[in-house]
Structure formats: C-alpha cells, structure tokens
PyMOL commands that place a pseudoatom at each C-alpha (Angstrom):
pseudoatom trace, name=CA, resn=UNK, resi=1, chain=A, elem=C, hetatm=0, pos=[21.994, 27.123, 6.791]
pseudoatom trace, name=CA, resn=UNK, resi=2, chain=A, elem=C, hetatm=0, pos=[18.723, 25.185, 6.808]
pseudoatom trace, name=CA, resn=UNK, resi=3, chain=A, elem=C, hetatm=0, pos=[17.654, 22.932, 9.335]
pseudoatom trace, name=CA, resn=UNK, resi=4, chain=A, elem=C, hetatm=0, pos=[16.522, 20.028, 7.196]
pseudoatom trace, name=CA, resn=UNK, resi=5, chain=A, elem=C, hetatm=0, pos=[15.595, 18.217, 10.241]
pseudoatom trace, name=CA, resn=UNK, resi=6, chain=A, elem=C, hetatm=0, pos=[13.090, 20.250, 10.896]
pseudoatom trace, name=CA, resn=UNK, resi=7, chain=A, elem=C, hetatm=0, pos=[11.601, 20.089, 7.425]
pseudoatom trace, name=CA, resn=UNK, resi=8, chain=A, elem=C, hetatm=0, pos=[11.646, 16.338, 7.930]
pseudoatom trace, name=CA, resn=UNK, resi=9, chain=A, elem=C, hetatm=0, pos=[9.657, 16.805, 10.967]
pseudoatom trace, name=CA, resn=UNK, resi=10, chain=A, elem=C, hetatm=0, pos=[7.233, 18.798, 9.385]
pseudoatom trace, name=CA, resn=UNK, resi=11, chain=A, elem=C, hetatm=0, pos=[6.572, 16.012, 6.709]
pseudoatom trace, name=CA, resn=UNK, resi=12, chain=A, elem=C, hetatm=0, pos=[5.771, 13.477, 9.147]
pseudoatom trace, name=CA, resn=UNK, resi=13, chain=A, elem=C, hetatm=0, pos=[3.706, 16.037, 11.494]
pseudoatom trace, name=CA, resn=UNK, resi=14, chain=A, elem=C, hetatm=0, pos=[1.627, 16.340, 8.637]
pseudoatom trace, name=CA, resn=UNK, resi=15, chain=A, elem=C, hetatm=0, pos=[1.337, 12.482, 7.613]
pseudoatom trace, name=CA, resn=UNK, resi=16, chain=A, elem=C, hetatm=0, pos=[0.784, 11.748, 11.558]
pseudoatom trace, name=CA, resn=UNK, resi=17, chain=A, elem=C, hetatm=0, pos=[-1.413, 14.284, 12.913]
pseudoatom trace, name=CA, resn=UNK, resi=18, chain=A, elem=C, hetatm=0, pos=[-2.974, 12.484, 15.642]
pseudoatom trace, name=CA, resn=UNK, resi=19, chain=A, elem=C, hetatm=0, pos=[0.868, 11.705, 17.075]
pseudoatom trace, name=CA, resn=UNK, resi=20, chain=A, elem=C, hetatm=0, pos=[1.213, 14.866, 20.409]
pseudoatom trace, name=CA, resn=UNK, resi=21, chain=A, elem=C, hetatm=0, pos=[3.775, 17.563, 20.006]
pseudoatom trace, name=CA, resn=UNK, resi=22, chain=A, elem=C, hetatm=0, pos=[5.753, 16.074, 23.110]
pseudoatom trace, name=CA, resn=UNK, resi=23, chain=A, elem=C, hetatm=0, pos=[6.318, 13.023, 21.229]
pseudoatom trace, name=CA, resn=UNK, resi=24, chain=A, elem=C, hetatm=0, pos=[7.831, 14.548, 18.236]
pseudoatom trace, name=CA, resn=UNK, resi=25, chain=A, elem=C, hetatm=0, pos=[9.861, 16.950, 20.421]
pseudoatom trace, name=CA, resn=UNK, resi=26, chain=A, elem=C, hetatm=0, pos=[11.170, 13.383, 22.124]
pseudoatom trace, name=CA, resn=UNK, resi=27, chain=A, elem=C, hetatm=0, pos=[11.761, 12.054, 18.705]
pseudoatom trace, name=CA, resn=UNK, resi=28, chain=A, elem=C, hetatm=0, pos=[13.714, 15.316, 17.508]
pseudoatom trace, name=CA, resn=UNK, resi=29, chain=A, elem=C, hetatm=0, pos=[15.624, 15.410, 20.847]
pseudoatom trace, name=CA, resn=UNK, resi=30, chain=A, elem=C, hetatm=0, pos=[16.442, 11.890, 20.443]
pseudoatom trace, name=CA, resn=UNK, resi=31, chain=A, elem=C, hetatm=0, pos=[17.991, 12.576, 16.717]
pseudoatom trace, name=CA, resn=UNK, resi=32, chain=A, elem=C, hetatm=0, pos=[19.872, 15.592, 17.617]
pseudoatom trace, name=CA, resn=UNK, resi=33, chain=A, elem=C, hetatm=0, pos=[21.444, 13.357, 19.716]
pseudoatom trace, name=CA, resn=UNK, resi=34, chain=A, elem=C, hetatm=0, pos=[22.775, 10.714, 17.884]
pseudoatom trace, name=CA, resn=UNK, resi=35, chain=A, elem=C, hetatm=0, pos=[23.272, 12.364, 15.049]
pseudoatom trace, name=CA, resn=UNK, resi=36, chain=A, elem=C, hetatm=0, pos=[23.528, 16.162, 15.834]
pseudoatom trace, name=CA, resn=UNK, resi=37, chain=A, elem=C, hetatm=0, pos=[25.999, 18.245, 13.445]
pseudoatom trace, name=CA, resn=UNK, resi=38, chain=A, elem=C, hetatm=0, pos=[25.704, 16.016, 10.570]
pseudoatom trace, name=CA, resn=UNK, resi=39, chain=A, elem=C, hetatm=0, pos=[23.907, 16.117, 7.059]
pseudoatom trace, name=CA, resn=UNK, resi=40, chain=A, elem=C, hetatm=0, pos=[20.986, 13.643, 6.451]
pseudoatom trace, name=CA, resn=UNK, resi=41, chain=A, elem=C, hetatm=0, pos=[21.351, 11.413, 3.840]
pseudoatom trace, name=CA, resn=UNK, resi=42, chain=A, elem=C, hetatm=0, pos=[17.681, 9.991, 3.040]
pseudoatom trace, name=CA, resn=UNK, resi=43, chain=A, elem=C, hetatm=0, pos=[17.967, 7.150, 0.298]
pseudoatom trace, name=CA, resn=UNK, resi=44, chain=A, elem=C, hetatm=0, pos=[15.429, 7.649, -2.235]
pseudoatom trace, name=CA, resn=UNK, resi=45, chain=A, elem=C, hetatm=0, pos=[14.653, 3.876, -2.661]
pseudoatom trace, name=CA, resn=UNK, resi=46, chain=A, elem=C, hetatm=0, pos=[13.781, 4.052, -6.775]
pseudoatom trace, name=CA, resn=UNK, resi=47, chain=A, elem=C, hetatm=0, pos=[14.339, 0.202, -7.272]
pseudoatom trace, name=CA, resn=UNK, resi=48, chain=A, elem=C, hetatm=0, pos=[11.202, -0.048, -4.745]
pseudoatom trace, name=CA, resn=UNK, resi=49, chain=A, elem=C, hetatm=0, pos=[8.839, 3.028, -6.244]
pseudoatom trace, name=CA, resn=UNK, resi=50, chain=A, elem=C, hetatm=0, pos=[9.855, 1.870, -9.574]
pseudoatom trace, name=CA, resn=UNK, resi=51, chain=A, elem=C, hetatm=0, pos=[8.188, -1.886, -8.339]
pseudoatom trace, name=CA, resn=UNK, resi=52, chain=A, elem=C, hetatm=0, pos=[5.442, 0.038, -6.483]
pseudoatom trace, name=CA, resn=UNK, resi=53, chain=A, elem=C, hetatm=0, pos=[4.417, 1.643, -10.204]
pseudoatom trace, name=CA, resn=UNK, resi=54, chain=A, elem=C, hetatm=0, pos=[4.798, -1.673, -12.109]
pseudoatom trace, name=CA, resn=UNK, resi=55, chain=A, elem=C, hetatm=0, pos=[2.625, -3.718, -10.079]
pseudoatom trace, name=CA, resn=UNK, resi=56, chain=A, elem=C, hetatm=0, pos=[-0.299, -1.164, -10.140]
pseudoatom trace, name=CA, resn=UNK, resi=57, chain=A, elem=C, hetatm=0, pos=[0.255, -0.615, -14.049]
pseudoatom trace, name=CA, resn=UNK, resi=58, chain=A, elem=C, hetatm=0, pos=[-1.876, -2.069, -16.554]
pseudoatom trace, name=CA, resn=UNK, resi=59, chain=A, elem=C, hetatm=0, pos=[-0.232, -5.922, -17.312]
pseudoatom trace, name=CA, resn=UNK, resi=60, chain=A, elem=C, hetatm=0, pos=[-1.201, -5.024, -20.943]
pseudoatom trace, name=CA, resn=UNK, resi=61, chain=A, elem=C, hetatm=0, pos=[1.302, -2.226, -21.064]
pseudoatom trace, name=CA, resn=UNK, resi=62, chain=A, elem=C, hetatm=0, pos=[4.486, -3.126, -22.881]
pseudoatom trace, name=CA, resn=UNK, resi=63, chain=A, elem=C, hetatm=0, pos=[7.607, -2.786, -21.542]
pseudoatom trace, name=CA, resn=UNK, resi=64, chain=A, elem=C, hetatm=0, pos=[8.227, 0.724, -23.721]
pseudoatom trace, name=CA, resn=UNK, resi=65, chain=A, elem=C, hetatm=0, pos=[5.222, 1.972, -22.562]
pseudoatom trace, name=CA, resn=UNK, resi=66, chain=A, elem=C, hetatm=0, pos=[6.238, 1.048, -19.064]
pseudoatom trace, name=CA, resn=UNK, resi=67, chain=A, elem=C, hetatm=0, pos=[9.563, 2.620, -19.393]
pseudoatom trace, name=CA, resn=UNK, resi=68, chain=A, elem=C, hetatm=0, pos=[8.217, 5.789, -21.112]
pseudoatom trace, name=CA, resn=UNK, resi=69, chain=A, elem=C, hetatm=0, pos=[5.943, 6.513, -18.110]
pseudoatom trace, name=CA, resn=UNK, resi=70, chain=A, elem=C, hetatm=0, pos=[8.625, 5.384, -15.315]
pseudoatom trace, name=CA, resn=UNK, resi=71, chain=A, elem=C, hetatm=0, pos=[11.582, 7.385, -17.078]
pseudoatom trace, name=CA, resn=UNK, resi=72, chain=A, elem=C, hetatm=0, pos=[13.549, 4.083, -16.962]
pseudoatom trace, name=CA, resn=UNK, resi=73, chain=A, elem=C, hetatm=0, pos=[14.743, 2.036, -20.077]
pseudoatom trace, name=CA, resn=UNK, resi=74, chain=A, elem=C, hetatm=0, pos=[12.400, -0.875, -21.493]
pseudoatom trace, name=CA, resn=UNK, resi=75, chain=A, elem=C, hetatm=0, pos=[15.587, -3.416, -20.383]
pseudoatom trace, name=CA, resn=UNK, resi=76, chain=A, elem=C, hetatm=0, pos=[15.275, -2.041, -16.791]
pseudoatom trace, name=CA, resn=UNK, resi=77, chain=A, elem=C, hetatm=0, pos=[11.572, -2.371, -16.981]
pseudoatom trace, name=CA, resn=UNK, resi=78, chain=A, elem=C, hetatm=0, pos=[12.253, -6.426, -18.326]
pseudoatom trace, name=CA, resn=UNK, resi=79, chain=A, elem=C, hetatm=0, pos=[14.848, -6.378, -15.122]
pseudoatom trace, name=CA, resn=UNK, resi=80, chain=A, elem=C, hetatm=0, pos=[12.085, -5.635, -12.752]
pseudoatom trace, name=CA, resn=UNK, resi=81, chain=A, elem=C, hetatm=0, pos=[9.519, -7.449, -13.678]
pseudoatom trace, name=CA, resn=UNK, resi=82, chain=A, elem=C, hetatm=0, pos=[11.588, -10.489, -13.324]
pseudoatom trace, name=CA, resn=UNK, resi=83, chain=A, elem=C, hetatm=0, pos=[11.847, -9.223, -9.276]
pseudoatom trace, name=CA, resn=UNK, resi=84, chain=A, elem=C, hetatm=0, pos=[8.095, -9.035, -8.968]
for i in range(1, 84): cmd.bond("trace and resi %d" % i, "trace and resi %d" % (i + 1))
show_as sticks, trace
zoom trace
C-alpha cells in the first residue's frame, strides 16, 4: 500500500524549497500523529478553481464559451458569476 502522505510531502517539498528537512520531518511526525492509520481525504475545492478561471477569463466570453472551456454547464457558469 502507498504512503500517500509521503507523496503529499513531496508536493509541498517541491513548492517550498527553502523550508529545512527537520521542519518537514516535524510536520510529518506531527500528522502521523493525529491522524496515523487513516486515509486522506483532500477536498478538491472546484467551486473555488472554477471562480479562480472565471475571473481571469476574457469578460467578452459568453457563458457557453465559458462552460465549454471549464467542462461545466453554461447555467453553472450564470451560477458563478453571480458569486463573483
């Protein structure tokens, strides 16, 4: 069996290079922990990327353009803007 938390790690090691190796084994120590012998569950937050994408695209794009390039429907792309 994997050990996703060490693929995790890995990820941020890479964003955070400048952060020492006896930090992260503190931060990994600390997780194994609390929350030793159980699956992570990461939440993949698409409400928020989906918001993060409209307010960089074009304003000129219609909503079916929008929802073409998102993968979402043109009424969920009408939903969000309505958030912004």
């Amino acid at each position: 069996m994997a050990d996703n938390l060490k693929d995790i790690l890995a990820i941020a090691r890479r964003q955070l290079p400048d952060v020492p190796d006896a930090t992260w084994s503190k931060i990994e120590q600390a997780i194994r922990n609390d929350f030793g012998c159980q699956r992570p569950y990461i939440a993949a937050h698409k409400k928020r990327s989906h918001l993060e994408a409209l307010a960089e695209a074009d304003q000129k794009m219609a909503a079916d353009q929008l929802a073409a390039k998102l993968g979402i429907s043109p009424r969920r792309v009408r939903q969000l803007k309505k958030l912004k």
